[in-house]
mmCIF file of the N, C-alpha and C atoms, coordinates in Angstrom:
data_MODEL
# 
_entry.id   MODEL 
# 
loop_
_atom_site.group_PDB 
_atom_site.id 
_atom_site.type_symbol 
_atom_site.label_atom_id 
_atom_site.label_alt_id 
_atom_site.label_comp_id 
_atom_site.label_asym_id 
_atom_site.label_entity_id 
_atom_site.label_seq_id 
_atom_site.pdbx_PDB_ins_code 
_atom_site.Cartn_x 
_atom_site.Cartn_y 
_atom_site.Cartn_z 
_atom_site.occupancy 
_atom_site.B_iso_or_equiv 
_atom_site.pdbx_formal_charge 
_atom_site.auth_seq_id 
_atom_site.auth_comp_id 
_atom_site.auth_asym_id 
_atom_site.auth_atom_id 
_atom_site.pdbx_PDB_model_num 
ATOM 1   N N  . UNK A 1 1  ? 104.339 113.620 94.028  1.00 0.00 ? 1  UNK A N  1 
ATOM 2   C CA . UNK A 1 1  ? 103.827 112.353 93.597  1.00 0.00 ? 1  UNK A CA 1 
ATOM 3   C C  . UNK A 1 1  ? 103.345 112.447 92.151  1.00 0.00 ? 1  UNK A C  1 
ATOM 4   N N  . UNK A 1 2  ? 103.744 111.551 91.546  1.00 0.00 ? 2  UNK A N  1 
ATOM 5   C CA . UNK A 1 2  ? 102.948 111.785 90.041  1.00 0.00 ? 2  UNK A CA 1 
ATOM 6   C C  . UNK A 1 2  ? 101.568 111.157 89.739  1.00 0.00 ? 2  UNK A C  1 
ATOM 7   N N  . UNK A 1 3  ? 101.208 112.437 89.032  1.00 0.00 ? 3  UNK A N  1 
ATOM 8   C CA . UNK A 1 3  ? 99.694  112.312 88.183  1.00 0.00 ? 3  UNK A CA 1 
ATOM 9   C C  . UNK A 1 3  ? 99.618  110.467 87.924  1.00 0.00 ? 3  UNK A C  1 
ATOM 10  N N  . UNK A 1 4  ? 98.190  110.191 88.435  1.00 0.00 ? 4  UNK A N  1 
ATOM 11  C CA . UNK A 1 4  ? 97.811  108.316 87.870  1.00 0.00 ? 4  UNK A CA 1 
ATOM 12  C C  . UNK A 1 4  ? 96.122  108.704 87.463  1.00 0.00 ? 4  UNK A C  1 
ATOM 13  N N  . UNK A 1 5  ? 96.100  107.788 86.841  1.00 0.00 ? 5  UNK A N  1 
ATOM 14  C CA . UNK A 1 5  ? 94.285  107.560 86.598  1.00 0.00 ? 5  UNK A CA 1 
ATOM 15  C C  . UNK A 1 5  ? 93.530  107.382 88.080  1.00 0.00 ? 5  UNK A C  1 
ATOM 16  N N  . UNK A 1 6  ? 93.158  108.258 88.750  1.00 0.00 ? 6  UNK A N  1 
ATOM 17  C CA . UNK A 1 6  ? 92.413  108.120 89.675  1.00 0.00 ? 6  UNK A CA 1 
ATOM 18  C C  . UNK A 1 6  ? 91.774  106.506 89.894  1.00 0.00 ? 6  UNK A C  1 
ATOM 19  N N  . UNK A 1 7  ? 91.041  106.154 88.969  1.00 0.00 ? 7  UNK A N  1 
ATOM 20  C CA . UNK A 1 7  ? 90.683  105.149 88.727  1.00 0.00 ? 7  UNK A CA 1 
ATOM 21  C C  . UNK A 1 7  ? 91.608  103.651 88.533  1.00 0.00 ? 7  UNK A C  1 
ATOM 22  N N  . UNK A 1 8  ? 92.752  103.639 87.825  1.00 0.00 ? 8  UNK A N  1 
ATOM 23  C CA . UNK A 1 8  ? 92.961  103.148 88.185  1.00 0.00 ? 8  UNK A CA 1 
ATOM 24  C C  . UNK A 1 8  ? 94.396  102.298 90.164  1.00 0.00 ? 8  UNK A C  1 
ATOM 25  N N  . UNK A 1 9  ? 94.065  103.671 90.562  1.00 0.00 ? 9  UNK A N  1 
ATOM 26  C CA . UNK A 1 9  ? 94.496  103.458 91.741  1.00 0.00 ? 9  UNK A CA 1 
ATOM 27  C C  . UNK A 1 9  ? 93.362  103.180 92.401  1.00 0.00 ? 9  UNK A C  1 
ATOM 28  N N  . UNK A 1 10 ? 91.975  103.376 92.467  1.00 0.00 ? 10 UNK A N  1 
ATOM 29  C CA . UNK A 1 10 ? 90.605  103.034 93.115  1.00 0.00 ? 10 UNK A CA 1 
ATOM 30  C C  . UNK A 1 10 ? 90.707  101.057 92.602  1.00 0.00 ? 10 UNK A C  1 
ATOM 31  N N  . UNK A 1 11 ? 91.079  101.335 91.890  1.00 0.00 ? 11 UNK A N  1 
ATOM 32  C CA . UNK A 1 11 ? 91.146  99.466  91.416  1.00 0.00 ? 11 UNK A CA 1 
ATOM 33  C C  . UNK A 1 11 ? 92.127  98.794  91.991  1.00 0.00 ? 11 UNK A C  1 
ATOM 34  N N  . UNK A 1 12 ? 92.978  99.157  92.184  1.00 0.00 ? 12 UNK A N  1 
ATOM 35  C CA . UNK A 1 12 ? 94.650  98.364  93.257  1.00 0.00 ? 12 UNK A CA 1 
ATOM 36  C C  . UNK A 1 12 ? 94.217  98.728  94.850  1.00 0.00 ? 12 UNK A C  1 
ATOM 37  N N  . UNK A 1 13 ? 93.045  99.550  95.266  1.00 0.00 ? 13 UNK A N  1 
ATOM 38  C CA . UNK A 1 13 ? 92.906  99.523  96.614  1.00 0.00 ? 13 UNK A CA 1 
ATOM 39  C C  . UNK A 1 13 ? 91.821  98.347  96.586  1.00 0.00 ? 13 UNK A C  1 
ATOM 40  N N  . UNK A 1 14 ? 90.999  98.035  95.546  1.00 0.00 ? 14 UNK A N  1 
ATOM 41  C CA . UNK A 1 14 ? 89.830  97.280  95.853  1.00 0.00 ? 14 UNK A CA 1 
ATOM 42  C C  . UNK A 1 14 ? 90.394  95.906  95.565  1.00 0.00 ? 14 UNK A C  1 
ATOM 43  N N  . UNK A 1 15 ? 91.490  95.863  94.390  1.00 0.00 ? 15 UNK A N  1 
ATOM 44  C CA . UNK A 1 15 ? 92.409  94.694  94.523  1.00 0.00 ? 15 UNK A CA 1 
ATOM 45  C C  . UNK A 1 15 ? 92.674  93.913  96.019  1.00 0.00 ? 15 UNK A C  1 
ATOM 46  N N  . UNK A 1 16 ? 93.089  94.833  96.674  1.00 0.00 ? 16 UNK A N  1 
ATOM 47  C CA . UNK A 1 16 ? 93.943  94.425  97.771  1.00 0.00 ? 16 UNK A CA 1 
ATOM 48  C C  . UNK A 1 16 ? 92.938  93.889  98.735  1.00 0.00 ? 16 UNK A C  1 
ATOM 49  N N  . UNK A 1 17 ? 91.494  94.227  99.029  1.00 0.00 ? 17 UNK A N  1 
ATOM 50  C CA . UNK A 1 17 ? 90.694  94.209  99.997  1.00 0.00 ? 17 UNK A CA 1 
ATOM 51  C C  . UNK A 1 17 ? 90.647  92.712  100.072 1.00 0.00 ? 17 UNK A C  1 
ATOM 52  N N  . UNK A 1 18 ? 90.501  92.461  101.164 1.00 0.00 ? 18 UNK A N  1 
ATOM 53  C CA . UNK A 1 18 ? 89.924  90.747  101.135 1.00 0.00 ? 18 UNK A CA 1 
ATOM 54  C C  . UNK A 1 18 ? 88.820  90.318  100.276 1.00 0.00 ? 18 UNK A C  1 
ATOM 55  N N  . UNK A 1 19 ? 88.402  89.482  100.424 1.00 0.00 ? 19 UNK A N  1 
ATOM 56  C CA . UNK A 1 19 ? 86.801  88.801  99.488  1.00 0.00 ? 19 UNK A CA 1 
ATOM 57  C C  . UNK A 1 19 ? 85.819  89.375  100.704 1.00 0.00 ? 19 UNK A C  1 
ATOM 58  N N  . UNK A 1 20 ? 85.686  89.506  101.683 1.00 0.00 ? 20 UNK A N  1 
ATOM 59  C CA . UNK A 1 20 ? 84.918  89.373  103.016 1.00 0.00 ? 20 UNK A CA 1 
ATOM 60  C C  . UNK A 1 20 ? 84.806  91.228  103.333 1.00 0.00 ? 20 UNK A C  1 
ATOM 61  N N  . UNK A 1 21 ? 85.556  92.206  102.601 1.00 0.00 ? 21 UNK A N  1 
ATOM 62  C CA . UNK A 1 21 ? 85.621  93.248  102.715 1.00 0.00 ? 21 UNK A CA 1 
ATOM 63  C C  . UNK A 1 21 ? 84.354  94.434  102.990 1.00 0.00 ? 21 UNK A C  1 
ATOM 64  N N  . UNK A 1 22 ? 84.226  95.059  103.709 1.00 0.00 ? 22 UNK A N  1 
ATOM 65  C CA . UNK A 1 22 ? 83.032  95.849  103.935 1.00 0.00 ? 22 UNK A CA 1 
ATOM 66  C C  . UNK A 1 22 ? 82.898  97.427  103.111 1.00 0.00 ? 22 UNK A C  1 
ATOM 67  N N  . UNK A 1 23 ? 81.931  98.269  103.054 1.00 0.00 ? 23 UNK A N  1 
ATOM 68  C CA . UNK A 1 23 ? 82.083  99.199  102.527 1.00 0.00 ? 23 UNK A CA 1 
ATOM 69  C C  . UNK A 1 23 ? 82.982  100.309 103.416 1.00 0.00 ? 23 UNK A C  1 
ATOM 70  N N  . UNK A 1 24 ? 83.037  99.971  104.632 1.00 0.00 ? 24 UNK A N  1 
ATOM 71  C CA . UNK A 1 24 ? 83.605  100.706 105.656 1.00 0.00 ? 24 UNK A CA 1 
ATOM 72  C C  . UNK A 1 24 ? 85.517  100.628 105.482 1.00 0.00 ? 24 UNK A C  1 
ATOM 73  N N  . UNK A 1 25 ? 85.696  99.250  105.083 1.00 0.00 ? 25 UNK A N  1 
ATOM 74  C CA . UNK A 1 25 ? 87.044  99.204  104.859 1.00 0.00 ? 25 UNK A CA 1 
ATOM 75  C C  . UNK A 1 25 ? 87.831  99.774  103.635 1.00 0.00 ? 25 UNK A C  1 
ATOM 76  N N  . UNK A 1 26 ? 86.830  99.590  102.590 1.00 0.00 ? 26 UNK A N  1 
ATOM 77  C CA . UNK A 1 26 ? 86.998  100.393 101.499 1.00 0.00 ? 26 UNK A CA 1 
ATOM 78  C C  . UNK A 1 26 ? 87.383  101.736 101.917 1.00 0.00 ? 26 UNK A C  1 
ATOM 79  N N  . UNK A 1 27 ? 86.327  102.305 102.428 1.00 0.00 ? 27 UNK A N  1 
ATOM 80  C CA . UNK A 1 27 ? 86.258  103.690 102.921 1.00 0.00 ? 27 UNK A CA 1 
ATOM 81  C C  . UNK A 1 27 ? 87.550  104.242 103.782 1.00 0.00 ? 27 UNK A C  1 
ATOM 82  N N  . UNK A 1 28 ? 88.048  103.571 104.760 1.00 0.00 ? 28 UNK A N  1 
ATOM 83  C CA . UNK A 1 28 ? 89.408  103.279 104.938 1.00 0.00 ? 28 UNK A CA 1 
ATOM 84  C C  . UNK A 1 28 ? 90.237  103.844 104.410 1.00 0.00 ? 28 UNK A C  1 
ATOM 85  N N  . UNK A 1 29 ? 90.715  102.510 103.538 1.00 0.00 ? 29 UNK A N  1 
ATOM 86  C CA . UNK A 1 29 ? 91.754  102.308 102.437 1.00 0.00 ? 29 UNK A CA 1 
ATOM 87  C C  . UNK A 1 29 ? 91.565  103.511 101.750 1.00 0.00 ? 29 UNK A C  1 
ATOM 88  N N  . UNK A 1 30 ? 90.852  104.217 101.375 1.00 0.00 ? 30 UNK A N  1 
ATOM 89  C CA . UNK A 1 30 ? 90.807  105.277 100.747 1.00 0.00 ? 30 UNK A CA 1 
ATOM 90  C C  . UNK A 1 30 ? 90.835  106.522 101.359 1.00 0.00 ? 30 UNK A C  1 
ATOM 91  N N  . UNK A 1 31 ? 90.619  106.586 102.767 1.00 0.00 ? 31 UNK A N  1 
ATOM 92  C CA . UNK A 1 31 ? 90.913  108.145 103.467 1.00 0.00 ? 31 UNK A CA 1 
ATOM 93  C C  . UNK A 1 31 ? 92.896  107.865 103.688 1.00 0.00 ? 31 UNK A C  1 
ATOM 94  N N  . UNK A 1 32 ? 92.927  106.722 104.385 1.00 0.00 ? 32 UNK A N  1 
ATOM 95  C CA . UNK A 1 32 ? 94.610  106.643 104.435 1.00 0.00 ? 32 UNK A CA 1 
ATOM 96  C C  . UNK A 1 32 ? 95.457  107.182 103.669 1.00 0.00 ? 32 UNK A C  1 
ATOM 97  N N  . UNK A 1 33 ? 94.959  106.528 101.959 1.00 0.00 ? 33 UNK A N  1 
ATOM 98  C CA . UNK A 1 33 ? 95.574  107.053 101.122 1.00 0.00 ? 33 UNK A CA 1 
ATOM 99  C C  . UNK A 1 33 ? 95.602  108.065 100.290 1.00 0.00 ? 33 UNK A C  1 
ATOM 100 N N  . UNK A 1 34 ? 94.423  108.940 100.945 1.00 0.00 ? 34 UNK A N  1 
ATOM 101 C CA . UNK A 1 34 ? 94.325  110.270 100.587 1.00 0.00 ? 34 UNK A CA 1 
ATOM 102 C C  . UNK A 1 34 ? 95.170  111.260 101.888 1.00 0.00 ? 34 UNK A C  1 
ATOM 103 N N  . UNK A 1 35 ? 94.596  110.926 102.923 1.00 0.00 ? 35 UNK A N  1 
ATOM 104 C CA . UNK A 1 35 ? 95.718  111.444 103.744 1.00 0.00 ? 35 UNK A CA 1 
ATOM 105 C C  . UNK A 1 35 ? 97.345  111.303 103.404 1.00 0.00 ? 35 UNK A C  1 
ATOM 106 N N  . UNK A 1 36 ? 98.082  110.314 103.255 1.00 0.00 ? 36 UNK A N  1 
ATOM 107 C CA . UNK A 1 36 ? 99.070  110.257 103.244 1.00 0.00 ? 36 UNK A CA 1 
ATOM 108 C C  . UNK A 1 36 ? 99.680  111.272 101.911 1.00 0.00 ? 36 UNK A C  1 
ATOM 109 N N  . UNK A 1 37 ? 98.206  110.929 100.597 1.00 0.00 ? 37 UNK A N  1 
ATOM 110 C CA . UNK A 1 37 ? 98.721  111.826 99.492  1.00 0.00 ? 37 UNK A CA 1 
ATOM 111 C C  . UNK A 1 37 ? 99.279  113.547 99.907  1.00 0.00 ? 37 UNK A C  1 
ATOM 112 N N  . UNK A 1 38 ? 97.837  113.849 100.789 1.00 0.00 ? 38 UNK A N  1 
ATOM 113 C CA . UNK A 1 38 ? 98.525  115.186 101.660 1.00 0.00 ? 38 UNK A CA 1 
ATOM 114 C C  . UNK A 1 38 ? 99.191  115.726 102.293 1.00 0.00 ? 38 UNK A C  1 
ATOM 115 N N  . UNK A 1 39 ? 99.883  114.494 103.527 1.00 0.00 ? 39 UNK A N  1 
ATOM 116 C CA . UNK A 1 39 ? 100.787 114.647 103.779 1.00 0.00 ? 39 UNK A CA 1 
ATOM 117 C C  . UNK A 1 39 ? 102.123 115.122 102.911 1.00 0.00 ? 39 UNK A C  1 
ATOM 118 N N  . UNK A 1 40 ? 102.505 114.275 101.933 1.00 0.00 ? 40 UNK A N  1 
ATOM 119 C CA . UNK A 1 40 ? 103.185 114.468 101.345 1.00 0.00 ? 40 UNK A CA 1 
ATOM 120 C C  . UNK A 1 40 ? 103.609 115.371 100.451 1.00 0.00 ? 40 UNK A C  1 
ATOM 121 N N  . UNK A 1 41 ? 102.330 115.777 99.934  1.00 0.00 ? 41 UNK A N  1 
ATOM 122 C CA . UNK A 1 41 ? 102.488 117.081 99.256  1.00 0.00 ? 41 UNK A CA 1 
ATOM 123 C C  . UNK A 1 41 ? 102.691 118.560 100.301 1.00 0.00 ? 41 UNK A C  1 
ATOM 124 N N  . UNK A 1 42 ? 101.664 118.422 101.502 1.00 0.00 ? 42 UNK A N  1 
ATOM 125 C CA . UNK A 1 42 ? 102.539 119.329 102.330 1.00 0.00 ? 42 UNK A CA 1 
ATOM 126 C C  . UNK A 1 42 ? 103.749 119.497 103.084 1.00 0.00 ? 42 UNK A C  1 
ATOM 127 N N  . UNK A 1 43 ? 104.729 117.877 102.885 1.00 0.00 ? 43 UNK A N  1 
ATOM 128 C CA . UNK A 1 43 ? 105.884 118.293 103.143 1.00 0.00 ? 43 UNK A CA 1 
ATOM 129 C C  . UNK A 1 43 ? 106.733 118.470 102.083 1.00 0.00 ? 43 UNK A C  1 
ATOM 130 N N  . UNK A 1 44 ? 106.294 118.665 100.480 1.00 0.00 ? 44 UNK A N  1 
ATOM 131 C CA . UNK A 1 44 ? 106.702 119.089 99.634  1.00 0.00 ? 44 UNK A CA 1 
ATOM 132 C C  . UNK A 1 44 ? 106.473 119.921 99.181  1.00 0.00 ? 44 UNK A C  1 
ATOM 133 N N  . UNK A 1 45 ? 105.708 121.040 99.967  1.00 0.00 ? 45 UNK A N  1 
ATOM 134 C CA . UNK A 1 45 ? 105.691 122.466 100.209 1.00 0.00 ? 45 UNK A CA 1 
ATOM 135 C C  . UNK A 1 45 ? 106.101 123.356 100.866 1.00 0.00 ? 45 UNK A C  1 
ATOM 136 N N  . UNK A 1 46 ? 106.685 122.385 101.885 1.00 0.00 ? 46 UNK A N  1 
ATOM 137 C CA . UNK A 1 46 ? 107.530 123.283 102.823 1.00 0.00 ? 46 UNK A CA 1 
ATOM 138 C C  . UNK A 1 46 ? 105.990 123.312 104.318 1.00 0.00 ? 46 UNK A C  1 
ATOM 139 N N  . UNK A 1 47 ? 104.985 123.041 104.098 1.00 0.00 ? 47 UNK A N  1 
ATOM 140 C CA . UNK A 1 47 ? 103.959 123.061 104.931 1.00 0.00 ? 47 UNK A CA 1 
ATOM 141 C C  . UNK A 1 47 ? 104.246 122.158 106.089 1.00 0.00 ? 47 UNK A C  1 
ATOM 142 N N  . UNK A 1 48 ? 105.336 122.274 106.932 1.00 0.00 ? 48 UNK A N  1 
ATOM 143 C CA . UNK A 1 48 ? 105.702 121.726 108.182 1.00 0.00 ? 48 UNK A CA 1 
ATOM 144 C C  . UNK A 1 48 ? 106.483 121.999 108.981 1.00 0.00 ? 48 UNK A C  1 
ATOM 145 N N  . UNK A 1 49 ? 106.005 121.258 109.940 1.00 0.00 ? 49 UNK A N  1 
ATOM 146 C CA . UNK A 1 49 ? 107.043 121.782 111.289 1.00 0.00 ? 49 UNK A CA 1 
ATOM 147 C C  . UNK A 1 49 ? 107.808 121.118 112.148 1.00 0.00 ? 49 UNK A C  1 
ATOM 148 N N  . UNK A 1 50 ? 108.833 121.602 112.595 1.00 0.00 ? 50 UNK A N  1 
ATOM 149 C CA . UNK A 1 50 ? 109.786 121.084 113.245 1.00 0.00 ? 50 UNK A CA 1 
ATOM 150 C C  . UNK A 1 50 ? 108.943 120.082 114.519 1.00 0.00 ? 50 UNK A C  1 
ATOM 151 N N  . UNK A 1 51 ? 109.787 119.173 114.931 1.00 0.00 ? 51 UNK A N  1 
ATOM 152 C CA . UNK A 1 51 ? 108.843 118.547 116.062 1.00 0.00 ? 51 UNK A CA 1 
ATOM 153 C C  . UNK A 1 51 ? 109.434 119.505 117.416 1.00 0.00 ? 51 UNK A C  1 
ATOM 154 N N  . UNK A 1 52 ? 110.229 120.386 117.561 1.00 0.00 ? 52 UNK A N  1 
ATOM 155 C CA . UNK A 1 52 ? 110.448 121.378 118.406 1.00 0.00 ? 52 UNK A CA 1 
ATOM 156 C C  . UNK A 1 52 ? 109.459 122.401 118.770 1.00 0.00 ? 52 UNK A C  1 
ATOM 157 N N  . UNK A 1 53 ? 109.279 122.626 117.532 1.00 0.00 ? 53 UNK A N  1 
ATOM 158 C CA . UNK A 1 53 ? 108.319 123.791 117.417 1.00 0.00 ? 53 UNK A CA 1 
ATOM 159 C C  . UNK A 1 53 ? 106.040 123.293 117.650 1.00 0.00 ? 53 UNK A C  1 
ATOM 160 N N  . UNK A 1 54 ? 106.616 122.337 117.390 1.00 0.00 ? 54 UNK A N  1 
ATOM 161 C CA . UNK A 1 54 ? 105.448 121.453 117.706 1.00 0.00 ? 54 UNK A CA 1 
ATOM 162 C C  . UNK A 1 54 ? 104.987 121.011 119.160 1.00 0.00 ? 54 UNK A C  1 
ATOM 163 N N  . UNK A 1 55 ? 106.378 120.779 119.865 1.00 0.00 ? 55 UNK A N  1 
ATOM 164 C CA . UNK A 1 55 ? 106.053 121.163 121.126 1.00 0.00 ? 55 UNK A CA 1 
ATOM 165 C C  . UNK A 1 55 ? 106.136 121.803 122.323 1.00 0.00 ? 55 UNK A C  1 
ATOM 166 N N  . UNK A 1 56 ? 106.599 122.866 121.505 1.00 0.00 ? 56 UNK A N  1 
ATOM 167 C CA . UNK A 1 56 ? 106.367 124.282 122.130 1.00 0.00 ? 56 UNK A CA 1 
ATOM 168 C C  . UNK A 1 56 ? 104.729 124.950 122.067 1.00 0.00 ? 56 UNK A C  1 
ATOM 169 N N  . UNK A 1 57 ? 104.319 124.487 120.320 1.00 0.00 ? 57 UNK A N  1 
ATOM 170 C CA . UNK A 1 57 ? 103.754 125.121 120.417 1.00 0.00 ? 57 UNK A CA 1 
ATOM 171 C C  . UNK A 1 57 ? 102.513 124.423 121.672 1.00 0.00 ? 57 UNK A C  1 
ATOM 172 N N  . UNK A 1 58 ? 102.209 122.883 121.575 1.00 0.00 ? 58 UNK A N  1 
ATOM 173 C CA . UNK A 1 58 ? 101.200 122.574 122.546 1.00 0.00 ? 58 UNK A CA 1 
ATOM 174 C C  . UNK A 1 58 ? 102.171 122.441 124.680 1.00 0.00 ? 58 UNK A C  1 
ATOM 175 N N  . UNK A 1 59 ? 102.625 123.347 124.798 1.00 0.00 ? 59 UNK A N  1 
ATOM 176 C CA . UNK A 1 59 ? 103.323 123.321 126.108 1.00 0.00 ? 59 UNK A CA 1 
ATOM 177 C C  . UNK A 1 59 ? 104.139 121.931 126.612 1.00 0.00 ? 59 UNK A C  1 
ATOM 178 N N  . UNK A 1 60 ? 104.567 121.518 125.428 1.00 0.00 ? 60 UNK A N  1 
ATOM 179 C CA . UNK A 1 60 ? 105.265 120.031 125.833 1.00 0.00 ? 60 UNK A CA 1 
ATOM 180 C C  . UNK A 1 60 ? 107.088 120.182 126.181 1.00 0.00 ? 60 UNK A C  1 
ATOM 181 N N  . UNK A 1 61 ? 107.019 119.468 126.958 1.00 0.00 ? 61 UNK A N  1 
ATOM 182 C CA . UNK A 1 61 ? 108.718 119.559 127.242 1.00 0.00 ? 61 UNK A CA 1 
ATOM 183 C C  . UNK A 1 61 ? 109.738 118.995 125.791 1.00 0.00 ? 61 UNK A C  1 
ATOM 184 N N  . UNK A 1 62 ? 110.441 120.033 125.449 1.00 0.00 ? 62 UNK A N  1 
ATOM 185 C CA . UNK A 1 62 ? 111.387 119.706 124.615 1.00 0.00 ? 62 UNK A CA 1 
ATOM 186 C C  . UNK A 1 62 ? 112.543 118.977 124.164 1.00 0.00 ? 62 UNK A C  1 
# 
C-alpha cells in the first residue's frame, strides 16, 4: 500500500461519518482500517495460510 499523510486519511474517515456520529464509531472506522492495512501487508509478506492448513490446523474437516 503506499505511504499517505496519516492525517490526511484520518480526515476522509471523519468525512464519511454521518453528522450524528459517535466517538465509538470513529473508533471503528479506524481499527477496520487499520486492520485491513495489516492484513494486507501480511499477505504481502507471504504471512499466510492456506485455508487447508487452517483447518487442519484447528481439527476442522477439509
Amino acid at each position: 500500500m503506499p505511504t499517505t499523510d496519516i492525517r490526511e486519511e484520518a480526515q476522509r474517515l471523519i468525512e464519511k461519518l454521518p453528522a450524528n456520529a459517535t466517538w465509538d464509531d470513529l473508533m471503528y472506522e479506524i481499527y477496520v482500517r487499520q486492520a485491513i492495512e495489516a492484513g494486507l501487508a501480511d499477505s504481502d509478506a507471504g504471512r499466510t495460510l492456506d485455508v487447508k492448513e487452517v483447518r487442519a490446523k484447528f481439527g476442522l474437516p477439509t
